[in-house]
C-alpha positions in Angstrom: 61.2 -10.4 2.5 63.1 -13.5 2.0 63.8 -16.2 4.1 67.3 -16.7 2.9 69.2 -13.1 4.0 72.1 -13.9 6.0 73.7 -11.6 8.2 77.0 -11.3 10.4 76.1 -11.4 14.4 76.0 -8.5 16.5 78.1 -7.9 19.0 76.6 -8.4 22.6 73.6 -10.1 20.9 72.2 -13.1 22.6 72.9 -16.4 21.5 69.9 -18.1 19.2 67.1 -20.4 20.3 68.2 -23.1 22.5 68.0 -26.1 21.3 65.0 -28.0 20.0 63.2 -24.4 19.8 62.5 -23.5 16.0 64.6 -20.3 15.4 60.9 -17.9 14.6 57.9 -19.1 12.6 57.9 -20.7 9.2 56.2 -19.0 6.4 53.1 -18.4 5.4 52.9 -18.6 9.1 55.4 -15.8 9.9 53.3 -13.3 7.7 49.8 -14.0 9.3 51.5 -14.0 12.5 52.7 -10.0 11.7 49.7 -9.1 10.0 47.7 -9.6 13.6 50.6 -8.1 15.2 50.8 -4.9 12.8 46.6 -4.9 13.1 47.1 -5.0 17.1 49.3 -2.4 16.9 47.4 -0.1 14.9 44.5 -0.3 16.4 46.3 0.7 19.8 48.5 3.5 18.4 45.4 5.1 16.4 43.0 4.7 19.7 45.8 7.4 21.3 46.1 9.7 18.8 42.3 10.2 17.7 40.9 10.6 20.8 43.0 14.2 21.1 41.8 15.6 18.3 37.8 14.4 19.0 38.1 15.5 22.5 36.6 18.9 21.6 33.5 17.7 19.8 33.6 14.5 22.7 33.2 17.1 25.9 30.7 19.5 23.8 28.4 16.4 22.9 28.5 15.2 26.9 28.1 18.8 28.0 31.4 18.1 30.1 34.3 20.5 30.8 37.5 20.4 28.9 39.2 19.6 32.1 36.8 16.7 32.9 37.0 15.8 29.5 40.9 15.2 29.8 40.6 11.9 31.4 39.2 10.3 28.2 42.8 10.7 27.5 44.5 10.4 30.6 42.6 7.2 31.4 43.5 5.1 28.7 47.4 6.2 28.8 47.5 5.5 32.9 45.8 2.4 32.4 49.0 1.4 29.7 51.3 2.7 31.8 50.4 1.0 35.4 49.6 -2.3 33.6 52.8 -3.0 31.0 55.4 -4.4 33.7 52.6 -6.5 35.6 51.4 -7.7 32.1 54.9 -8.4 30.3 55.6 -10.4 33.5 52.4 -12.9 33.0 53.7 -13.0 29.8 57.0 -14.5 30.8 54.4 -17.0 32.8 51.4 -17.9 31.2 52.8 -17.8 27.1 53.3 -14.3 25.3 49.8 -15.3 23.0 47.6 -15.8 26.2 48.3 -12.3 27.1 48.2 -10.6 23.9 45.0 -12.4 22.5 44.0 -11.8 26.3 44.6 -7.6 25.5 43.2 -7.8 22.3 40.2 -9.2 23.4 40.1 -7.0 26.1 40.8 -3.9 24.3 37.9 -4.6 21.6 35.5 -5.2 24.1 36.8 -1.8 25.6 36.0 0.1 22.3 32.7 -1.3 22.2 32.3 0.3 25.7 33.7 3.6 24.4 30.8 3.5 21.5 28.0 2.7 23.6 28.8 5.8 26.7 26.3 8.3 27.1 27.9 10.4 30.0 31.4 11.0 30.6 31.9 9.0 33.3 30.8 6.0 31.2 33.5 6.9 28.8 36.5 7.3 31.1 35.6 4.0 32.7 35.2 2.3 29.3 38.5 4.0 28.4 40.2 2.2 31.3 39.5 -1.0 30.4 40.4 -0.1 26.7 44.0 0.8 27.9 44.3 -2.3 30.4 43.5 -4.7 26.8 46.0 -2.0 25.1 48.8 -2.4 27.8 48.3 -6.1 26.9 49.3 -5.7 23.3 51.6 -3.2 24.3 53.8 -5.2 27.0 53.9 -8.4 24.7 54.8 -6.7 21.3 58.1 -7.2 21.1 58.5 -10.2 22.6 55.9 -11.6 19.8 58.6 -10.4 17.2 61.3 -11.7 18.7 59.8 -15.1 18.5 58.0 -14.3 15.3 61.1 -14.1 13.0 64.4 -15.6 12.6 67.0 -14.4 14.9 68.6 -12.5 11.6 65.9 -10.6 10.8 64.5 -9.9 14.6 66.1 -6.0 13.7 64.6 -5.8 10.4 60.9 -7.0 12.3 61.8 -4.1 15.0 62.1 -1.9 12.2 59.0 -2.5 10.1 57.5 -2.3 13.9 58.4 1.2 14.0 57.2 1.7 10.4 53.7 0.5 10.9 53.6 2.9 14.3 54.9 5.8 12.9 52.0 5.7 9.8 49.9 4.9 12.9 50.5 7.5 14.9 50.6 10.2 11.0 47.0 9.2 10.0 45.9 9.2 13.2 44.4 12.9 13.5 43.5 12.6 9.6 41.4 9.5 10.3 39.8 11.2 13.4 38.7 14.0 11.5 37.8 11.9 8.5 35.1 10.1 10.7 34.2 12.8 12.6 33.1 14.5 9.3 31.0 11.9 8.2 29.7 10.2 11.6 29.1 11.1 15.2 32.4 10.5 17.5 31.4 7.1 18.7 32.1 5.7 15.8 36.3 6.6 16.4 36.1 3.6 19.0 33.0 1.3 16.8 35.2 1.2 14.0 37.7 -0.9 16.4 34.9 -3.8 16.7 34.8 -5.6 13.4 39.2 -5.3 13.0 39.5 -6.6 16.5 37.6 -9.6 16.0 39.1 -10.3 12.4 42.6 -9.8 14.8 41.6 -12.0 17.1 41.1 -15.0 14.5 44.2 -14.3 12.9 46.1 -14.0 15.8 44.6 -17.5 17.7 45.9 -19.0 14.6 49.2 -17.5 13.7 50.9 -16.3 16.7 54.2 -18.3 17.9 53.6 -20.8 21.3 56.4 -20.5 23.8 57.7 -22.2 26.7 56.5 -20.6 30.1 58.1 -19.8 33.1 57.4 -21.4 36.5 58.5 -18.5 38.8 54.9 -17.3 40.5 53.3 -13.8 39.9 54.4 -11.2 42.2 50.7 -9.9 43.2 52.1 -7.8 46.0 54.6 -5.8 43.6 52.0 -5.6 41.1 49.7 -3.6 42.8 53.1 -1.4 44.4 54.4 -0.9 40.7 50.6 0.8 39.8 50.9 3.0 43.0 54.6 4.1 42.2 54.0 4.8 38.4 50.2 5.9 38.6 50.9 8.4 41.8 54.0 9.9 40.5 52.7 10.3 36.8 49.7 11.8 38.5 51.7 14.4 41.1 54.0 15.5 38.3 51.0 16.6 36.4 49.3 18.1 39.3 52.7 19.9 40.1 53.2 21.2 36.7 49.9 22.4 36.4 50.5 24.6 39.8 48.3 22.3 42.0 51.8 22.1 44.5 50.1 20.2 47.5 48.3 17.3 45.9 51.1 17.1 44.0 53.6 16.7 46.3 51.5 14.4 48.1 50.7 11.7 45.6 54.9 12.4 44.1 55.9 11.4 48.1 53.3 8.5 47.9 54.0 7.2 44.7 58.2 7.3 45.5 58.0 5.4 48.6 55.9 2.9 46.9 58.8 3.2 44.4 61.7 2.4 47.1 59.3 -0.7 48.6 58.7 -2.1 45.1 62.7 -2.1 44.5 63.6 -3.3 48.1 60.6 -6.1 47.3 61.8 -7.4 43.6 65.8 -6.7 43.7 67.1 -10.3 45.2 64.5 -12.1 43.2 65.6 -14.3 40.5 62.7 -13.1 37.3 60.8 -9.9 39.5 58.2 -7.7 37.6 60.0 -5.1 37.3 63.3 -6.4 35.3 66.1 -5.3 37.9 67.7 -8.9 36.5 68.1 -7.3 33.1 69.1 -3.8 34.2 72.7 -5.4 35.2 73.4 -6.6 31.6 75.3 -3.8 30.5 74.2 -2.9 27.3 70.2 -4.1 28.1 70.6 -1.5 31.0 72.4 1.8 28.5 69.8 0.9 26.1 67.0 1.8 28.6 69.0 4.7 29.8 69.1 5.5 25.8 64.9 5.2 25.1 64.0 7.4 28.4 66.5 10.3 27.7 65.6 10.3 23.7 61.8 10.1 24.1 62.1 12.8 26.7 63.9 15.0 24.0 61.1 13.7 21.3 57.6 14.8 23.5 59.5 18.0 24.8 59.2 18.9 20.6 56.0 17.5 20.1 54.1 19.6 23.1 56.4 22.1 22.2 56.1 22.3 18.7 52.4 22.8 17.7 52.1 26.0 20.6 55.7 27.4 18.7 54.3 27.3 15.1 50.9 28.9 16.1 51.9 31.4 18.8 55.3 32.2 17.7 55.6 32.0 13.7 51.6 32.5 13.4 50.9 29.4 11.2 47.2 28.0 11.7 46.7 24.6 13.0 45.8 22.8 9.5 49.0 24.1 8.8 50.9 23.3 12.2 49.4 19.8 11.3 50.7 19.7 7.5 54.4 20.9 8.8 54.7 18.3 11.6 53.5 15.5 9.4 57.2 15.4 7.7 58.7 13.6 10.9 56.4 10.7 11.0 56.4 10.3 7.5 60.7 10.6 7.7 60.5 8.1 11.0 58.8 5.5 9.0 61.2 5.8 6.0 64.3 5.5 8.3 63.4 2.7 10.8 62.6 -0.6 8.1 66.5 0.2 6.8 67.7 1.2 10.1 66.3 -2.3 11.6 68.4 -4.0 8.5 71.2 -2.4 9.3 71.1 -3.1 13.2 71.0 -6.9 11.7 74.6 -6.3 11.2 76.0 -3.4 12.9 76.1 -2.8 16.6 73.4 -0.4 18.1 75.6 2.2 19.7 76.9 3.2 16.4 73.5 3.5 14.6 71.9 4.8 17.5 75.0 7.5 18.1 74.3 8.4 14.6 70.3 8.8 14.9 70.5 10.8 18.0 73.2 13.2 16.7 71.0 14.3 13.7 67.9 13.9 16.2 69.5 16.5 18.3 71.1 18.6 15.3 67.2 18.9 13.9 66.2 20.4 17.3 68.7 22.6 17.5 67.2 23.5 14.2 63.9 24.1 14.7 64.7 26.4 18.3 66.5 28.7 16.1 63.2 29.3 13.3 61.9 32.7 13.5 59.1 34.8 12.5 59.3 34.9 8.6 60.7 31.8 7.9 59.2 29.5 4.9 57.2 26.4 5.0 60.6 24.3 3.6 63.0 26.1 6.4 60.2 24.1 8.7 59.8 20.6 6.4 63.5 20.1 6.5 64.0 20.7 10.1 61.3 18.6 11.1 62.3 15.7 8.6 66.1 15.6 9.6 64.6 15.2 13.4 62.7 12.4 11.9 65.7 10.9 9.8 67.6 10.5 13.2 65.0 9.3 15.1 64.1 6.7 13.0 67.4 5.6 12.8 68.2 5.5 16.3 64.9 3.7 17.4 64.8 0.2 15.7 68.5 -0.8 16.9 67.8 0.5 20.4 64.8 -1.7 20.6 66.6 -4.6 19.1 69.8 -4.4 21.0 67.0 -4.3 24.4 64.9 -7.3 23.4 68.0 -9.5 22.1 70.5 -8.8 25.1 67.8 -10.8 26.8 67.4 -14.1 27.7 64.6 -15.8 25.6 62.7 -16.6 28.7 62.8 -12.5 29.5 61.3 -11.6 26.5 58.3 -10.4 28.1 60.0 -8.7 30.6 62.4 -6.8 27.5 59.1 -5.8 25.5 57.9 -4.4 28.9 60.9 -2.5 30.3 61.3 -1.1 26.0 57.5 0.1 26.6 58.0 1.7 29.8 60.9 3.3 28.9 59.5 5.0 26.2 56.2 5.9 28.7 58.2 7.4 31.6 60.3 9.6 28.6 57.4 10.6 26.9 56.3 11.5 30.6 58.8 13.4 31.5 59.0 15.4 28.4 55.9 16.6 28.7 55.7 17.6 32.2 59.1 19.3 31.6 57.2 21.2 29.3 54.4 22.1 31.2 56.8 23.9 33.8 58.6 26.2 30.4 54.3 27.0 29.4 54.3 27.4 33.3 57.2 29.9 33.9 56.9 31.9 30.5 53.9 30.7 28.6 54.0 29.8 24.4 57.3 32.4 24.1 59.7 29.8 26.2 59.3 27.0 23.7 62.3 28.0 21.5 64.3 27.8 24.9 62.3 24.0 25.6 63.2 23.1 21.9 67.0 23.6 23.2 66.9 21.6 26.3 66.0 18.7 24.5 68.6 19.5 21.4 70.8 19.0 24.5 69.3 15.9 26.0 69.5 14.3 22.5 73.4 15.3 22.8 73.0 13.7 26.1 71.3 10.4 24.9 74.1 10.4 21.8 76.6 10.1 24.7 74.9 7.1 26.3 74.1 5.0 23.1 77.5 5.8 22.4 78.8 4.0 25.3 77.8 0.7 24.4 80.7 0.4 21.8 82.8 0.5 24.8 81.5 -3.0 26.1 83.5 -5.9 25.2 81.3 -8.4 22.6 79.6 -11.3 24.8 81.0 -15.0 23.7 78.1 -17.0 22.1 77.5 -19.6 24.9 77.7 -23.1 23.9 74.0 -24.5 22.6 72.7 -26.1 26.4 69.9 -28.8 26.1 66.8 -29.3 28.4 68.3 -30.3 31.2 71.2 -27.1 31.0 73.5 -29.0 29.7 75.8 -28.6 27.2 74.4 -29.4 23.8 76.4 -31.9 21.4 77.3 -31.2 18.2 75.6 -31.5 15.0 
């Protein structure tokens, strides 16, 4: 990585740092400053994806249900998703580092919690407070890499971003079942201690200080943005899972807290949840973009493990080995994809991603009994090629249509975005399982071939808006900057 790569600007990117703010960190600085961000980020993605696999030998060892023992995994993601808008706001007013060493700190302590439970209930409350520190590091990511590196290589960050979760999210049930063969399941969370607190050096030392904003925290839309999101996550799931009255109850609850958190925020100038951003064009397609395409993406992954084990009779070491090629593909896409979005504009690369996104689900609805372990590879690793390529410009073109004292704000609505698709997909799911059981999911791997057609469309139409003028340079007091 060299500081010296010069790139043309993007069209409908915003304008650098204003002046008298260094344009990202200097190096060594810079590296230190990703390695605790990478580490973070790790630590966060892996905690999600090893507690699915353990959750078997977790619920046997705490003589507990498998559907009490669900909520070591529904826990920690509601605590994420209830907490990134609230938190990405503090960021915008307290400094981006408060609130991520804040999370990280927060989320350690949380794994500590997880490795000393002896009952269930201890667990699911320490899991809680593990996803309010993860929704910390979550909600401030991006804005921490926006400010980390220059404004020419803020794609090529995203990218290696995407890299470092997609090997995350790959070794994830290899790890769990690594420690789980050598050690008792508390040590999946223990293991979190010691890198948290090496993290949490790094990370005091390295990360970029930014200027804060003086608007106050919105406590009262806080708490209604947990209602709206918690309550209509949870009624979804109950209504999927044929549990219609609660359901429909907490989905009527959680939409009229909705409508009162958007009547509440929409006039104010910075509100928590980023209605100000959602009118710049391309800021508000790119959203669209992430919520369609990460519905498509968990609609395969729920799908895909019940299709090769029900359907095409492969084992689930095997389901495991043949879904491994689109992580693997995501990570090898994404680094050159965020290079590229350094100079090309994101509707194009995205446009392209999501066509062969969609093409490889197509793909894989039309496998059949019979077929060969490489009529599977290549399926899933075309899926992965597109993704890969769609995702790092999509996050880029989010975080940099954004004013620099949004950041926070960006990184949030990019994290929630990809929540509420990843939300949707699998509940959509759930009804297919629902109506027709494991024999429907060639018909679910369609509908999302057709919402990645669908999100092709909309990352298309940002190469229909006009390029924004680079405003003139405006010092301290707003004013226009003079020359050099």
């Amino acid at each position: 990585m060299t500081d010296t790569a010069s790139a043309a600007p993007v069209p409908g990117a915003s304008p650098g740092p204003p002046i008298g703010q260094p344009d990202g960190l200097p190096t060594p600085r810079r590296y230190w400053s990703i390695l605790a961000i990478w580490m973070a980020m790790t630590m966060s993605v892996l905690d999600g994806a090893i507690a699915n696999v353990a959750l078997p030998t977790i619920a046997a060892e705490l003589r507990a249900s498998p559907a009490s023992s669900i909520w070591v995994v529904n826990a920690y993601q509601l605590a994420i998703t209830v907490t990134l808008l609230p938190l990405a706001a503090l960021g915008d007013r307290l400094g981006y580092r408060r609130v991520y060493l804040a999370g990280l700190a927060v989320f350690t302590l949380g794994s500590l919690g997880c490795a000393l439970s002896h009952t269930l209930a201890e667990l699911t409350a320490a899991r809680v407070f593990q996803g309010l520190g993860a929704g910390g590091i979550m909600s401030i990511n991006a804005a921490l890499v926006r400010f980390t590196y220059p404004k020419r290589l803020v794609g090529r960050g995203i990218g290696l971003n995407a890299l470092v979760i997609s090997i995350s999210a790959a070794i994830g049930p290899t790890v769990a079942s690594g420690i789980l063969a050598t050690a008792s399941w508390e040590w999946l969370f223990a293991i979190n201690v010691p890198i948290g607190v090496v993290a949490i050096a790094i990370a005091s030392r390295a990360l970029p200080h930014t200027e804060r904003s003086d608007h106050p925290f919105d406590w009262i839309a806080a708490v209604l943005n947990g209602l709206a999101f918690g309550l209509i996550i949870l009624g979804a799931e109950n209504v999927a899972r044929d549990s219609l009255g609660p359901g429909l109850v907490k989905l009527a609850v959680g939409l009229a807290a909705a409508v009162l958190l958007v009547r509440r925020t929409v006039r104010q100038p910075a509100p928590l949840v980023p209605l100000d951003l959602m009118r710049i064009p391309i800021f508000g397609l790119s959203v669209a973009t992430s919520v369609v395409s990460f519905t498509a993406q968990m609609m395969a992954f729920v799908s895909l493990p019940f299709y090769l084990q029900s359907v095409l009779g492969r084992t689930a070491v095997e389901t495991g080995l043949l879904m491994t090629p689109w992580p693997i593909a995501v990570g090898i896409a994404a680094p050159i994809a965020g290079r590229l979005a350094d100079r090309y504009r994101a509707g194009a690369l995205g446009g392209v991603g999501l066509a062969l996104l969609s093409a490889g689900l197509l793909a894989l609805s039309l496998v059949r009994p019979g077929a060969s372990d490489l009529d599977i590879i290549w399926r899933m690793a075309l899926c992965g090629l597109g993704f890969g390529t769609f995702q790092a410009p999509n996050n880029r073109a989010m975080i940099t249509s954004a004013p620099l004292n949004r950041s926070g704000a960006a990184g949030g609505a990019l994290a929630t975005a990809r929540l509420v698709g990843q939300t949707v997909g699998a509940v959509t799911t759930a009804i297919f399982f629902h109506v027709g059981g494991p024999k429907t999911t060639s018909a679910a791997m369609a509908v999302a071939a057709a919402l990645g057609l669908v999100a092709t469309a909309v990352s298309l139409l940002r190469l229909r808006l006009r390029p924004r003028p680079r405003p003139e340079p405006l010092d301290r007091e707003g004013q226009v900057a003079a020359g050099p």
